[in-house]
SERO-4910 file (N, C-alpha, C, O; in steps of 0.05 Angstrom, whole numbers):
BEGIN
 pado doro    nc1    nc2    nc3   cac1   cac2   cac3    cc1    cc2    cc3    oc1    oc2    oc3
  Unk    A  -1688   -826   -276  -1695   -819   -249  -1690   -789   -246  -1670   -776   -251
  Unk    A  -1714   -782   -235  -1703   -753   -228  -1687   -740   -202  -1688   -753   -181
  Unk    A  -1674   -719   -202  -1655   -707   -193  -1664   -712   -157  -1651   -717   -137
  Unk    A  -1689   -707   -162  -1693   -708   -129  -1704   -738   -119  -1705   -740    -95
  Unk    A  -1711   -758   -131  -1721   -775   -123  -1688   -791   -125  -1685   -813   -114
  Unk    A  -1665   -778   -142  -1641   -794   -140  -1626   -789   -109  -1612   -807    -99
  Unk    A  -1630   -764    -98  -1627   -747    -74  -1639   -765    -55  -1624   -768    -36
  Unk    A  -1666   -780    -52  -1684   -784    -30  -1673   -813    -30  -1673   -821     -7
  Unk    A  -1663   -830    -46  -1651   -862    -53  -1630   -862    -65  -1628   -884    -76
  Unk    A  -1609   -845    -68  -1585   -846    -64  -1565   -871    -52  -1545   -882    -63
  Unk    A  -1576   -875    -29  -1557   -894    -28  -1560   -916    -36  -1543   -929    -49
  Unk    A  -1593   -926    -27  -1610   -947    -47  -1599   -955    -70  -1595   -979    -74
  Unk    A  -1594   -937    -89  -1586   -935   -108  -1557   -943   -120  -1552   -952   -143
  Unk    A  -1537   -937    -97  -1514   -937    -94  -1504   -972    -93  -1489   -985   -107
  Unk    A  -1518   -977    -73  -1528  -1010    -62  -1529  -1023    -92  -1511  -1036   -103
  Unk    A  -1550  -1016   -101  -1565  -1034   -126  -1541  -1033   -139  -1529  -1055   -142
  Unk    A  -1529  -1006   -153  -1506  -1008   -177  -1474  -1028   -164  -1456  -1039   -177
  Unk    A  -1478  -1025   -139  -1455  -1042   -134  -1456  -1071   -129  -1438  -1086   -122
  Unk    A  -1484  -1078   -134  -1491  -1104   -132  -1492  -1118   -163  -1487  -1142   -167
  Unk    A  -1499  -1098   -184  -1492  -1097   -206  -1529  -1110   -211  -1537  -1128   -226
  Unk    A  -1540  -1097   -198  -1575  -1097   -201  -1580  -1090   -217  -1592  -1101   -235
  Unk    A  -1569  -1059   -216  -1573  -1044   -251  -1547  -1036   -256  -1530  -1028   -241
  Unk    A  -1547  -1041   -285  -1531  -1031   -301  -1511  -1001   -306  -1488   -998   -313
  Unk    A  -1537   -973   -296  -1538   -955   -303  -1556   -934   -290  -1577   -945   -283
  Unk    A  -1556   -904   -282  -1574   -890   -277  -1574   -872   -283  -1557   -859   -272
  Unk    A  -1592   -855   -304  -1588   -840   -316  -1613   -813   -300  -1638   -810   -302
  Unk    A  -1592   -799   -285  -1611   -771   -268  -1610   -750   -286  -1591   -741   -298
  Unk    A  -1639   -744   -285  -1648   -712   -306  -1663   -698   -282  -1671   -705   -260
  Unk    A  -1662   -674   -295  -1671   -642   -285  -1685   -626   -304  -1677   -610   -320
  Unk    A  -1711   -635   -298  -1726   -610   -321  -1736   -639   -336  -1760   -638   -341
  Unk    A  -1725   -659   -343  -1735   -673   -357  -1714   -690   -382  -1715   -711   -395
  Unk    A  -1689   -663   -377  -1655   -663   -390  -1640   -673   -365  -1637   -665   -342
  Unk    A  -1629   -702   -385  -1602   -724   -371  -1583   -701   -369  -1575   -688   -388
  Unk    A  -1575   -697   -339  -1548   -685   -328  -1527   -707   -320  -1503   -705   -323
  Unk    A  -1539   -722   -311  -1509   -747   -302  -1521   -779   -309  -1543   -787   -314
  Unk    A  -1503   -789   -306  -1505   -827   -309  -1489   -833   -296  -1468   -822   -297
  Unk    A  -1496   -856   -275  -1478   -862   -263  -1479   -895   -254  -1497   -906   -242
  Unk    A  -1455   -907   -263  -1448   -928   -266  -1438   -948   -251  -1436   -932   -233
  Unk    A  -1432   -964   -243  -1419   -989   -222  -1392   -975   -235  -1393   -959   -254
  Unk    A  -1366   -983   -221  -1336   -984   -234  -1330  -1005   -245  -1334  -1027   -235
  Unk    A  -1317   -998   -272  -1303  -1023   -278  -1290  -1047   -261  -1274  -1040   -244
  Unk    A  -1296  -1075   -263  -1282  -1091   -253  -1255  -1093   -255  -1244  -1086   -276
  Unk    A  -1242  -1101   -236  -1208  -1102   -244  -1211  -1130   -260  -1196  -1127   -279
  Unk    A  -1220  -1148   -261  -1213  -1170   -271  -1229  -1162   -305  -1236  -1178   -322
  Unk    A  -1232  -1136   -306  -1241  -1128   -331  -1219  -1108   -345  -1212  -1103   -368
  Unk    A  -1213  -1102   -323  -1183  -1078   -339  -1166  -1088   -358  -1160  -1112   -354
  Unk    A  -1155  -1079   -379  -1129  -1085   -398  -1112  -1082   -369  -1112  -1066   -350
  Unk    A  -1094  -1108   -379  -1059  -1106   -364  -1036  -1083   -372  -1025  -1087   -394
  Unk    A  -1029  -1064   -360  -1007  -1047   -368   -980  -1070   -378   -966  -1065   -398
  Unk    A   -976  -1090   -365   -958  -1109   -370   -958  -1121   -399   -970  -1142   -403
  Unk    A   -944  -1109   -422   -940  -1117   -443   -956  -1110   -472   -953  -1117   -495
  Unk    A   -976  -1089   -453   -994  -1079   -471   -993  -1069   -499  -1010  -1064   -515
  Unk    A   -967  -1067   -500   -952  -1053   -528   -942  -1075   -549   -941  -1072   -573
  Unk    A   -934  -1096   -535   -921  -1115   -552   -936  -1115   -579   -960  -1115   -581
  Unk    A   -916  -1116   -601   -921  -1118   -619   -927  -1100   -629   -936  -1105   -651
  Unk    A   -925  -1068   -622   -936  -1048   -637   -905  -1036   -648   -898  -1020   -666
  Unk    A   -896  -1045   -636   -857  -1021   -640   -842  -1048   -667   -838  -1072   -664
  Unk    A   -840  -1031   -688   -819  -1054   -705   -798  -1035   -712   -796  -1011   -719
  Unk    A   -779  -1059   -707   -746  -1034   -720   -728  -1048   -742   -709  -1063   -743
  Unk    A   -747  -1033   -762   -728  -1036   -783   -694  -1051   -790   -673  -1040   -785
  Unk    A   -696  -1075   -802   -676  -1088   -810   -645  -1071   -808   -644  -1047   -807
  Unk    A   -624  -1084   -807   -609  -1063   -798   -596  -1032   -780   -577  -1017   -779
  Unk    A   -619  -1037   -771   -615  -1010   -751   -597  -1022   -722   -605  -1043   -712
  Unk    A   -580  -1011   -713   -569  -1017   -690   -578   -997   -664   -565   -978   -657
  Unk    A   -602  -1007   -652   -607   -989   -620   -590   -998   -608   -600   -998   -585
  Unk    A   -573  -1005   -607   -554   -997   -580   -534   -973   -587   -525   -955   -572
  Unk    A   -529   -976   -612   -505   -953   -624   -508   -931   -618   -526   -924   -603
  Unk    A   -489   -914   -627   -494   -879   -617   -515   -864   -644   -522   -871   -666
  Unk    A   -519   -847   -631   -547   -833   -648   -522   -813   -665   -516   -817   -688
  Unk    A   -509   -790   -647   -498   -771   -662   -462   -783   -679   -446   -799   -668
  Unk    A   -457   -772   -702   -431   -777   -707   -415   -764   -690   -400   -778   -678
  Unk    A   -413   -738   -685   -399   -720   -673   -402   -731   -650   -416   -751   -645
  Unk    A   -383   -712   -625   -370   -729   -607   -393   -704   -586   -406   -686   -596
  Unk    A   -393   -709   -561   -408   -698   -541   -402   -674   -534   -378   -670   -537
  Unk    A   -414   -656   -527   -402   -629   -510   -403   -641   -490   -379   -641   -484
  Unk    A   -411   -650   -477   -408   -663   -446   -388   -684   -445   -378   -690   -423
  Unk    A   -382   -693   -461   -347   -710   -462   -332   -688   -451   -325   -688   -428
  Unk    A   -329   -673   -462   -305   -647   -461   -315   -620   -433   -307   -597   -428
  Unk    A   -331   -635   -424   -340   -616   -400   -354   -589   -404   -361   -572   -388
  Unk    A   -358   -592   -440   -382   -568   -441   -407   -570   -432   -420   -590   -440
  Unk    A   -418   -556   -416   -447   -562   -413   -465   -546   -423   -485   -557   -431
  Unk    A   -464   -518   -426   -473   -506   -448   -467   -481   -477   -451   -462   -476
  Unk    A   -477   -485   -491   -457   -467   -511   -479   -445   -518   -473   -426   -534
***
């Protein structure tokens, strides 16, 4: 569709993609695609942020995450805060 006939049915247009009439609209200028423009994803199409990771993190046999990371003892135990 071109640039100005996307201008004159614009909203028409707007209508149709949110009705999910079309798919897609792809506006050119000169004859060269400048934009596409799409319906939005459905939410009932989105990945869940809720758990999305599971299964990607493995920790090695023996390792203790709760333990302390450093041997040495803290500067901030002893009220240094910077050295």
């Amino acid at each position: 569709m071109t640039a100005s006939d996307f201008k004159a049915r614009c909203l028409d247009v707007l209508d149709q993609l949110a009705a999910r009439k079309l798919e897609s609209v792809t506006i050119t200028k000169r004859g060269r695609p400048v934009a596409v423009v799409r319906p939005p994803v459905a939410q009932a199409e989105l990945p869940s942020l809720y758990g999305c990771m599971q299964g990607t993190v493995t920790i090695p046999e023996g390792v203790d995450i709760d333990g302390p990371i450093l041997a040495e003892p803290l500067d901030a135990d002893d009220g240094i805060l910077h050295r």
